[in-house]
N, C-alpha and C positions, 0 to 999 in steps of 0.2 A: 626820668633821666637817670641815668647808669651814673652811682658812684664812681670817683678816682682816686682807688686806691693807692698805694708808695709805700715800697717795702725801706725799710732804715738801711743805708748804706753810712758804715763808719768813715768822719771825715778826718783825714789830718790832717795839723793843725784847727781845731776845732775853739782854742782855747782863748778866752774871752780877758778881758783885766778884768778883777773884780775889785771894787773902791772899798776902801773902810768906809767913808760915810756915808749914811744912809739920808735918803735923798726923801726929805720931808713931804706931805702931802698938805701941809698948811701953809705954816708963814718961811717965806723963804730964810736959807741958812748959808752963811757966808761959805764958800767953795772950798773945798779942800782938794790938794794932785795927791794924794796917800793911796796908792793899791796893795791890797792886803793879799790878794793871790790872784789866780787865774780859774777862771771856770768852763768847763770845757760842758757846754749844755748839753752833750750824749749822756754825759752822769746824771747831770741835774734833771733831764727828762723823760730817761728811756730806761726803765726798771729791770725789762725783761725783751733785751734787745733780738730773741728769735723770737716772737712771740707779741710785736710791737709793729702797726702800720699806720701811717699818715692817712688819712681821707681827706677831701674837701667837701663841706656842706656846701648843701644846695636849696635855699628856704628859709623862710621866716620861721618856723615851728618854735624855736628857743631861744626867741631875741632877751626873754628873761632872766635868761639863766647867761645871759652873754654872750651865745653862740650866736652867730649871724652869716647870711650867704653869703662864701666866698672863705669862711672862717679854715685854717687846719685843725683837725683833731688827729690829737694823739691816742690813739688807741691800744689798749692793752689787753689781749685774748688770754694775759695768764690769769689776771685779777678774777675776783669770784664778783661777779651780781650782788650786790645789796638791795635790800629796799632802801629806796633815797637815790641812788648810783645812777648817774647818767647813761646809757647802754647805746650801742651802735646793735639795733636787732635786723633780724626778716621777719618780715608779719607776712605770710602768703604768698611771700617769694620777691618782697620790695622792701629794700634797705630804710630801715628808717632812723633817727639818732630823737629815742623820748627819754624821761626820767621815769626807772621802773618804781611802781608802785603795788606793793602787795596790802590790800585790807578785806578783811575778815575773811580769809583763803582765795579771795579774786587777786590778778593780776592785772592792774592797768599799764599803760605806756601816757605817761602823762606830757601834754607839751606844757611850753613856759612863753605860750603867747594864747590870749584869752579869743583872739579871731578861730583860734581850732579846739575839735573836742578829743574827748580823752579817747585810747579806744582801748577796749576790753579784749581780753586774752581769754577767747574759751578752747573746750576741746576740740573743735573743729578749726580754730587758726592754727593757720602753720606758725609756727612760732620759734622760732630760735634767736640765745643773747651770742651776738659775733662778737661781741667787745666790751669791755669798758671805757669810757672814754677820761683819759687819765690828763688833759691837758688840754686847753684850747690856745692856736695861736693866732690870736687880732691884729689888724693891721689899726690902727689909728692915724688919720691925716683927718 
């Protein structure tokens, strides 16, 4: 399946109310109407906006790490590759989104779902990092 990529088109009016209170993940907190500003999510999620595209996953691979099909990533082609760093790569000429992993001079492409295995980077895969993936956005119902 052929990824869908989406290039960032700036919106306006983008600008969100942003509350002073923070909105507890335990025991509930009496409500407060207080907005403290507006957030316009192009700032808050887009670093490197020529340099920045939307995909949609396709697969289970990294339901661990909380990415899931159907999921948007936000991708960023300026950011550098880390070991650890989520990567949107080509391995052999197929898009794939693992967590790269560099040990003892090997590079893996690791998933974050134990149904797949890792797979190894040697010199004969084609290999290239398209992206970093700097966000993901979940839908929850």
């Amino acid at each position: 399946m052929k990824p869908e990529f989406f290039r960032i088109v700036s919106v306006r009016g983008g600008e969100f109310p942003l509350f002073v209170v923070r909105v507890p993940a335990g025991f509930p907190s009496p409500a407060d109407d207080y907005i403290e500003n507006t957030l316009d999510l192009n700032d808050f999620l887009i670093e490197h906006p020529a340099a920045t595209f939307f995909v949609r996953v396709a697969g289970d691979s990294m339901t661990g790490a909380g990415i899931h099909s159907g999921d948007i990533l936000i991708v960023d082609r300026a950011l550098s590759a880390r070991n650890g760093s989520i990567i949107v790569a080509i391995v052999n000429g197929e898009f794939t989104v693992k967590r790269l992993s560099r040990i003892n001079g090997r590079i893996f492409l690791l998933p974050e779902n134990p149904g797949y295995d890792p797979v190894e980077i040697t010199e004969s895969s084609g290999f290239e990092v398209w992206g970093v993936v700097a966000h993901v956005i979940h839908t929850v119902r």
